[in-house]
Each structure stands twice: as structure tokens, then as C-alpha cells.
C-alpha positions as CSV (number, residue, x, y, z in Angstrom):
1,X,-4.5,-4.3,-36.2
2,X,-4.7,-3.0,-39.9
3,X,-8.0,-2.4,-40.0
4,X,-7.9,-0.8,-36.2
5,X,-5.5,1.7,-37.7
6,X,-7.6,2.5,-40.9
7,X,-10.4,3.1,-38.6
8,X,-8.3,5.3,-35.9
9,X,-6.5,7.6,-39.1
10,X,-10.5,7.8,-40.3
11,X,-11.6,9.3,-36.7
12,X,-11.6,13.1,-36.8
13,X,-11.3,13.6,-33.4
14,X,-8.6,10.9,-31.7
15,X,-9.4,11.0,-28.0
16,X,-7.3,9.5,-24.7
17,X,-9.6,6.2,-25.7
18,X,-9.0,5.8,-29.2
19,X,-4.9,6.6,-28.9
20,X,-5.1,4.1,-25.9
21,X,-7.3,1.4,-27.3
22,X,-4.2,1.7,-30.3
23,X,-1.5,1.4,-27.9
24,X,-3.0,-1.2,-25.8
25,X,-3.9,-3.2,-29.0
26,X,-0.3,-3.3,-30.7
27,X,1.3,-4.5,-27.1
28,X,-1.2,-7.2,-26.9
29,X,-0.3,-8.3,-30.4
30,X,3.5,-8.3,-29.6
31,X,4.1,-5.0,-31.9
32,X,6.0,-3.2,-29.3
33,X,7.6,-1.0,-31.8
34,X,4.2,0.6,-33.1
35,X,2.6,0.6,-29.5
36,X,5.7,3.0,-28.7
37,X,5.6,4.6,-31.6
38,X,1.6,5.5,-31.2
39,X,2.5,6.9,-27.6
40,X,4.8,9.1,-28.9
41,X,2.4,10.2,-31.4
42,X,0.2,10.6,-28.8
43,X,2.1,13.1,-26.7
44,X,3.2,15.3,-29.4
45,X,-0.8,15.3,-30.2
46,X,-1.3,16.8,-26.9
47,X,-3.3,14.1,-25.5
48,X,-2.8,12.9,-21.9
49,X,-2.4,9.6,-20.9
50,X,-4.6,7.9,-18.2
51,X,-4.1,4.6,-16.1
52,X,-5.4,2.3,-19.0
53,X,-2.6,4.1,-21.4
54,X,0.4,3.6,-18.8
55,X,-0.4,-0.2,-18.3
56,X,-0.5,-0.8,-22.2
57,X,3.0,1.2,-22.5
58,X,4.5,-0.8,-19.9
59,X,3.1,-3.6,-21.3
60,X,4.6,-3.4,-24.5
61,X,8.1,-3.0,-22.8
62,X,7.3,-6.2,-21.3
63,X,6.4,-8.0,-24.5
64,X,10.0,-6.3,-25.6
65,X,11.5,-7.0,-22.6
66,X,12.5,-3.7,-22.7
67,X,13.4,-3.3,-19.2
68,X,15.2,0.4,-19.5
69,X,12.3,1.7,-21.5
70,X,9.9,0.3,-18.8
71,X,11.7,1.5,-15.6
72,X,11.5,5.0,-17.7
73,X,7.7,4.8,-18.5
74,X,7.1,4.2,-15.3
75,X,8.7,6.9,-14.1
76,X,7.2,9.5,-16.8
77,X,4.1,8.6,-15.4
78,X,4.1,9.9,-12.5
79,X,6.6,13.0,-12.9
80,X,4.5,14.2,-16.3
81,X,1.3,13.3,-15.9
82,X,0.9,12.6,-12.2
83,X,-0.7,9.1,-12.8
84,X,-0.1,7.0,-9.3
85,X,0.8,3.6,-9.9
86,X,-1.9,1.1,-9.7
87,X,-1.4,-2.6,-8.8
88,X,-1.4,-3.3,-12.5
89,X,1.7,-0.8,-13.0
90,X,3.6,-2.5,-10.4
91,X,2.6,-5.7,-11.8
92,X,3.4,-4.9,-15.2
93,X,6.6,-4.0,-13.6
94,X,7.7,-6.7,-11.5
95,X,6.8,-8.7,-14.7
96,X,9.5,-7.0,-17.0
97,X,12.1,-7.7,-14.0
98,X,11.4,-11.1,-13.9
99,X,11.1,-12.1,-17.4
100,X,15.3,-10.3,-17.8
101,X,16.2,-12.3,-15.1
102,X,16.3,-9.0,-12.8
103,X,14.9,-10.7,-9.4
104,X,16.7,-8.3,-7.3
105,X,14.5,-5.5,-8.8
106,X,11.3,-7.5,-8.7
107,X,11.8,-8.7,-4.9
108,X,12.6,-4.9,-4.5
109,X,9.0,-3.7,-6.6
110,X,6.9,-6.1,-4.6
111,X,8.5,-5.2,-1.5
112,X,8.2,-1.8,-2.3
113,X,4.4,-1.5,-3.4
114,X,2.0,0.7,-1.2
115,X,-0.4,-1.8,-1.8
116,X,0.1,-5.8,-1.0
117,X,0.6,-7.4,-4.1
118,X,-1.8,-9.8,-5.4
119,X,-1.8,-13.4,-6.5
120,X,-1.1,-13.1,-10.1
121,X,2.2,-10.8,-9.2
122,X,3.3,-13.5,-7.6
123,X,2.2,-16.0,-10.4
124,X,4.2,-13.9,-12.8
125,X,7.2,-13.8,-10.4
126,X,7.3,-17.5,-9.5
127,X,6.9,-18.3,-13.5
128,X,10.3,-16.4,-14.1
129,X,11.7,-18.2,-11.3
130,X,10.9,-21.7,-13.4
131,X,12.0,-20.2,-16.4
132,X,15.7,-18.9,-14.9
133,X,15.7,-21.8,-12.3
134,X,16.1,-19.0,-9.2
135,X,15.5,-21.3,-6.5
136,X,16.0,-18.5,-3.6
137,X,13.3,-16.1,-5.5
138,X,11.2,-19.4,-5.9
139,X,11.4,-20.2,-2.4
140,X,10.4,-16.2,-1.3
141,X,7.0,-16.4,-3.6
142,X,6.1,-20.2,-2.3
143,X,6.1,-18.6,1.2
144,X,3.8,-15.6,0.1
145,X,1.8,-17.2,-2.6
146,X,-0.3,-20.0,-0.2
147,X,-1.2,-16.9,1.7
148,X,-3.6,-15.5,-1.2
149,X,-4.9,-18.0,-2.2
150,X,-3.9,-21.8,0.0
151,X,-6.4,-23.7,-2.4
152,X,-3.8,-23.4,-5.1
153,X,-1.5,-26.4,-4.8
154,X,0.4,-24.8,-8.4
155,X,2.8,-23.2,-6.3
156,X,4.4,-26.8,-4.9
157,X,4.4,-28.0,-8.5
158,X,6.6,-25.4,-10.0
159,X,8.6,-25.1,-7.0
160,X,9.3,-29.0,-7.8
161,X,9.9,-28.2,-11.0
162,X,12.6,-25.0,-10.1
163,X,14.0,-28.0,-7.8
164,X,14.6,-30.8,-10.4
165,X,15.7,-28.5,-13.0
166,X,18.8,-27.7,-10.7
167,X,19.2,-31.2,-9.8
168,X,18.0,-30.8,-6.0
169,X,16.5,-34.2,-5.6
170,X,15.9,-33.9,-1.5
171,X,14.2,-31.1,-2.4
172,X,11.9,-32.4,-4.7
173,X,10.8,-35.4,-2.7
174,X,10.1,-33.0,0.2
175,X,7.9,-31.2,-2.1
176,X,6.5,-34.5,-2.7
177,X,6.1,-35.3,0.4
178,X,4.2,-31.6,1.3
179,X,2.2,-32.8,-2.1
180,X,1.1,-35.5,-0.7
181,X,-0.1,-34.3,2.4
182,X,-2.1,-32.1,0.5
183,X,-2.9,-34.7,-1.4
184,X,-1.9,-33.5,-5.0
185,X,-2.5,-35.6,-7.6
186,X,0.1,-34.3,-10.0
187,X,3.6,-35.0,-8.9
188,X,5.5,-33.1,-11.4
189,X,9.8,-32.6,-12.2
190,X,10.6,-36.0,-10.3
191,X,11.7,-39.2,-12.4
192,X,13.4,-42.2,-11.5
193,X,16.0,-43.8,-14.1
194,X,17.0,-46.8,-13.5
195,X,19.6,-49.4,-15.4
196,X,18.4,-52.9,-15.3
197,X,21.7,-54.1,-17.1
């Protein structure tokens, strides 16, 4: 990013691109602080932000889990600069709630969207289940997720694994079971100790 920013302070003319491509570049590299701080930058330049600038602005707040900053980007959007949230917005969204643990507020985004949300919402959702072992937000996604896309046996794995991490063996071996029927080769989050003393 060094050299991005030598180039972008060389430019005599910094357009919604080059401010964006800035932004968008520091929140992929985890610099959440600098892709805030360019945004700013940005609006005191007078520039307007479009669709791609939003998404990398949220983004970063996801990569901070900055969920307050996030919920307020998103808002500024579309008061200031009357930019209507994409699928990518709410999915950048529903991705900060459910990286802080905030399923509540993700159900509530996906629920909410004008538009159905897509697989890799889900994807995003149902990871953050694994990761906080929510088995009742887990359970919500496995029953949306086959919809969009029923060649993707992922969603039983991780479900399995939401299952063993709270120590819900019937439901694991009924997710084997539904594995097996489908006739998954991977049967993951299920062991079997045994003591032969």
C-alpha cells in the first residue's frame, strides 16, 4: 500500500476512483484505521462516494469489527449521499453482525433485505455460527442455505461441527445420518473415544 499511496499523493486530480481504489485497498489489507481515515479525507475533499466506496467503508469496519462505525456508515450512505444498499452492503453488514456475535441483528438484516439474500450471506452467517457455536442461528441458515444452492453438502458439515462443539452427540449422528444419505464422504466433528483398560 506504500507505493499505492506515493502514486495517489502524485495524482493531480484524485477522483471518486482513485480515493475509492485507496479505501478499498487499506480494508482489504486489514488497515482499517487508514481506510477510515482516507474516507474522511475524501469527504472533506468534496468528493462523493459511490456503491464501490460504501462496500470498502463497511468493509473495513468488518475487518475492525467495528460494528457501531458500520451500522453508522451504513446509514450515512443513504441519508448523505443517497446510495441504496446493494446486496453487497447488506452482506458486508450481516457479516459485521455475525463476526461480534450479534445474530439477532444479522437474522434481522437478512430478514430485512429488499432483495433475497444470496448464498455467500448465508456462508458468512453460518461461518459465525461455527465460530460462536449458535446452534439456533446455525439451524435458521441450514434450512435456507440448501435452497440456493442443494449441491453444496458444506452446510451439514459445519452444522456437525456447531453440534459437536456443544456436545450435542444425537445431533451429530443425525447429521450423519442426513450425510450419508447424501452420501458425503467427509463426516466431520464426530469422534469416538473409547478406554480399552
Amino acid at each position: 500500500m506504500d507505493l499505492a499511496y506515493k502514486v495517489f499523493l502524485g495524482m493531480e486530480e484524485r477522483n471518486v476512483s482513485s480515493w475509492t481504489s485507496m479505501i478499498v485497498g487499506y480494508a482489504m489489507h486489514g488497515l482499517v484505521s487508514d481506510a477510515l481515515e482516507c474516507f474522511r479525507c475524501m469527504r472533506e475533499a468534496g468528493v462523493k462516494p459511490n456503491f464501490v466506496t460504501s462496500v470498502g467503508v463497511i468493509s473495513a469496519c468488518v475487518h475492525g469489527g467495528m460494528v457501531q462505525e458500520g451500522k453508522r456508515y451504513f446509514d450515512m450512505m443513504q441519508k448523505y449521499y443517497g446510495i441504496r444498499p446493494r446486496l453487497q452492503h447488506y452482506g458486508c453488514m450481516v457479516d459485521l453482525f455475525g463476526r461480534a456475535g450479534r445474530f439477532d441483528e444479522a437474522k434481522e438484516m437478512v430478514e430485512g433485505m429488499p432483495m433475497k439474500a444470496n448464498s455467500i450471506i448465508y456462508g458468512c452467517l453460518l461461518g459465525a455460527c461455527e465460530k460462536h457455536e449458535n446452534v439456533e442461528i446455525g439451524e435458521w441458515v441450514a434450512k435456507h442455505l440448501p435452497e440456493l444452492e442443494p449441491w453444496n453438502d458444506g452446510v451439514y458439515v459445519v452444522l456437525s461441527n456447531i453440534y459437536a462443539s456443544r456436545g450435542m452427540w444425537k445431533e451429530v449422528e443425525e447429521m450423519r445420518v442426513v450425510m450419508k444419505q447424501r452420501r458425503l464422504a467427509k463426516l466431520p466433528g464426530y469422534s469416538l473415544a473409547t478406554n480399552s483398560e
